[in-house]
N, C-alpha and C positions, 0 to 999 in steps of 0.2 A: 612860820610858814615855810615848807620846802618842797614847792611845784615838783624842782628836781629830785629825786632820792640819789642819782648814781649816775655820772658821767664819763664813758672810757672812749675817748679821741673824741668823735664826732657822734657819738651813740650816746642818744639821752633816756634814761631809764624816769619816767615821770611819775610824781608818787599815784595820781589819781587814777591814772591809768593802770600802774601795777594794783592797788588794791582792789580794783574792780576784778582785775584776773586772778585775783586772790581769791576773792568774793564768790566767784565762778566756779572757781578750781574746786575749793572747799564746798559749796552747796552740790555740787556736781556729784563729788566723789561723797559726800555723805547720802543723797537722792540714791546712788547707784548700790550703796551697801544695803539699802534701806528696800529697794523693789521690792525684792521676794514676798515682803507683808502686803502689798499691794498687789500681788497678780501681776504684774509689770517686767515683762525682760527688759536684762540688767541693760543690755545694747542697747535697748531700745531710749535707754534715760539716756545714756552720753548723747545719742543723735539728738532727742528731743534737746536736753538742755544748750546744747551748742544753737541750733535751731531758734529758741529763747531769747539766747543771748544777742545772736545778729538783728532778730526782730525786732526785742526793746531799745537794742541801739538805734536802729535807725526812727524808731516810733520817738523815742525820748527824744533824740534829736531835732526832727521835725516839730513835735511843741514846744521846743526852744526855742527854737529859730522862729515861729509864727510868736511867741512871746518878744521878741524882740525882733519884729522885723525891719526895723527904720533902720535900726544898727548895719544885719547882713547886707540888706540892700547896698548898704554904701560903701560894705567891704564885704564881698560877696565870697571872696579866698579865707573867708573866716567859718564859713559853713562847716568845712571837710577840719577843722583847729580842733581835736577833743583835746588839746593838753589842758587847756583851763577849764575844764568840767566842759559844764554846758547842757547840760540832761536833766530833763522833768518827769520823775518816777512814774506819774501817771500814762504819759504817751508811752512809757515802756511796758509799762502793765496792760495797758487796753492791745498794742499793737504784737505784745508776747502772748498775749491769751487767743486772738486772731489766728495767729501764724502756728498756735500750740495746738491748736481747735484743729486746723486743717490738715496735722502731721497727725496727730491725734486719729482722727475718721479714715485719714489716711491706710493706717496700720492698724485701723481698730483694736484703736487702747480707752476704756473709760475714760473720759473727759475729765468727770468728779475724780475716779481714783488717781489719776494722773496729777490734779489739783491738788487734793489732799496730802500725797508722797510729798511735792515740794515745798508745800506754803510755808513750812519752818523755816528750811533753808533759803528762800526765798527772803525772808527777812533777815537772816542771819547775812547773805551777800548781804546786802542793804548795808548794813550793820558796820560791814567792809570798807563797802561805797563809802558813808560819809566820814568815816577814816581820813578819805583818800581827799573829801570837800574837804576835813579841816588843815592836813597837809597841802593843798592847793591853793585853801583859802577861799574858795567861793562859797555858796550858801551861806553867808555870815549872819551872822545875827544884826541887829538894832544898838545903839550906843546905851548901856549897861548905864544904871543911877549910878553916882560917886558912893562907894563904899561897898557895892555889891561884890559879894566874898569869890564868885564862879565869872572871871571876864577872860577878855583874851583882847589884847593890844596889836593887831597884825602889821608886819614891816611897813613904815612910811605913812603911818598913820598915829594920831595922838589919841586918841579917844580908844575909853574900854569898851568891847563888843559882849555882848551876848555867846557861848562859844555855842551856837546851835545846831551845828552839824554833831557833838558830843552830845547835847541833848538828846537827839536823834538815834546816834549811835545807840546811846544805852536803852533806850525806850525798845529799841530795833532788836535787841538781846533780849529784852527781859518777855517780849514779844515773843522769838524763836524759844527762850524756854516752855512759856505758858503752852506754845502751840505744841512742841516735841511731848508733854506731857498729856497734853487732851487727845497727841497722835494715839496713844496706846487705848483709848478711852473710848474712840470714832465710833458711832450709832450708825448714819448714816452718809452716803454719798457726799460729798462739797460740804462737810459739818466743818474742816478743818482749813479747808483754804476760803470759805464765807468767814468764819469766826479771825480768821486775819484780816478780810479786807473790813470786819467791824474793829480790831483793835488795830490795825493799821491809820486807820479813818480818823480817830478818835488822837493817834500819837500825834498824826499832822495834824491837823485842826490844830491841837493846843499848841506845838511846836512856832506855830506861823507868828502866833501873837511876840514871839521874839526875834523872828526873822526881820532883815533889813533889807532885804534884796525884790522884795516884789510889794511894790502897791499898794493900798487898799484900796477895791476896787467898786463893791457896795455892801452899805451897810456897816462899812468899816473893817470885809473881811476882805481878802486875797483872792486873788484866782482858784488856789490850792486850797482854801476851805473852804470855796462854793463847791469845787469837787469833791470836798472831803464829805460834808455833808450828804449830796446825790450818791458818792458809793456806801455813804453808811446807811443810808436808805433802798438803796436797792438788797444789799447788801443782807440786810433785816429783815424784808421781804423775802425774800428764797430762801432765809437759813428758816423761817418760821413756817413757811409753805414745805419745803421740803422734811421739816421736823414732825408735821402733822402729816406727813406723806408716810413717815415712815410707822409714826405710833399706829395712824390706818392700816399699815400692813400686817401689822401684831397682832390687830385684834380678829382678821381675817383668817389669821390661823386657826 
């Protein structure tokens, strides 16, 4: 575990934090080379994703903080703390799509095409991100059976972990390739940023069952895959409403 990466005098360079601006930097500048197939000026992606980025923070943040709120309450100077993570993917996906939606109409850009241009890279940050949980050490996993070949033993602890943030990671890659390949393939409107929030849905759900960090809360499952479930159904709905939207339009012709 190295919370820190780089310290010079008083100046702490933190891993979680730099790989999120990794994460950014890299989806950002691959979004921006990528417009042109989307109709989309090139400007207009740096503002949008910068845009993105303050919204999911502050959305992730706030379901963190309502996930743990007996904690803040009683250290309430621990709110504004991102050094040890602290961020719930989903508040930053619902509250980036919000704030995307409205810069979006704003400058009247497609909503869907705008969707579609990121959803890769979009997971690819992701991908960054929990990088930056397993260099930090939060999101851990569950304590690993004796013998399991894939653990991680984090400082000041005895027990093997699950390394679930790697889990993640690679699921979160093999994710950005599936999608960058079906980019070239796109039928219709929201085909490619709906078909992430189904294979996104689908990586957390199974991911959870080796997380240690959140609860079961019914059923046996998580907070994070009663939402995983609800976006894989919503999810499913509009990618098959919108796919019969579009074969409709074929035959119109």
């Amino acid at each position: 575990m190295h919370p820190i990466i780089v310290k010079i005098g008083s100046i702490y360079i933190y891993s979680y934090g730099l790989m999120v601006a990794v994460g950014f930097a890299v989806a950002t500048l691959l979004a921006y080379r990528h417009a042109d197939d989307f109709g989309i000026s090139r400007d207009k992606v740096i503002d949008l994703g910068i845009v993105m980025l303050i919204g999911g923070i502050v959305g992730a943040r706030i379901v963190y903080i309502a996930l743990n709120f007996q904690y803040y309450m009683e250290n309430p100077l621990e709110i504004i703390n991102l050094t040890r993570g602290g961020l719930v993917w989903y508040g930053a996906l619902i509250s980036g799509m919000i704030i995307a939606a409205w810069f979006l109409k704003k400058n009247k850009i497609s909503f869907w095409a705008a969707a579609d241009l990121f959803a890769p890279y979009i997971a690819l940050a992701q991908a960054f991100g929990r990088i930056g949980c397993f260099l930090n050490g939060c999101c851990y996993g569950s304590v690993a059976p004796a013998g399991f070949m894939l653990n991680v033993i984090f400082p000041g602890e005895s027990v093997c972990r699950y390394p679930t943030q790697i889990f993640s990671a690679i699921g979160l890659l093999l994710i950005f390739v599936i999608l960058r390949i079906w980019q070239k393939r796109r039928h219709f409107g929201g085909e490619i940023f709906l078909g992430y929030g189904l294979l996104y849905s689908i990586k957390r759900f199974g991911v959870e069952f080796f997380r240690g960090d959140y609860p079961k809360i019914l059923y046996g499952l998580t907070i994070s895959q009663l939402i995983s479930v609800a976006i894989f159904v919503v999810c499913s709905s509009l990618f098959i409403y919108r796919r019969l939207k579009w074969k409709n339009s074929l035959k119109s012709l």
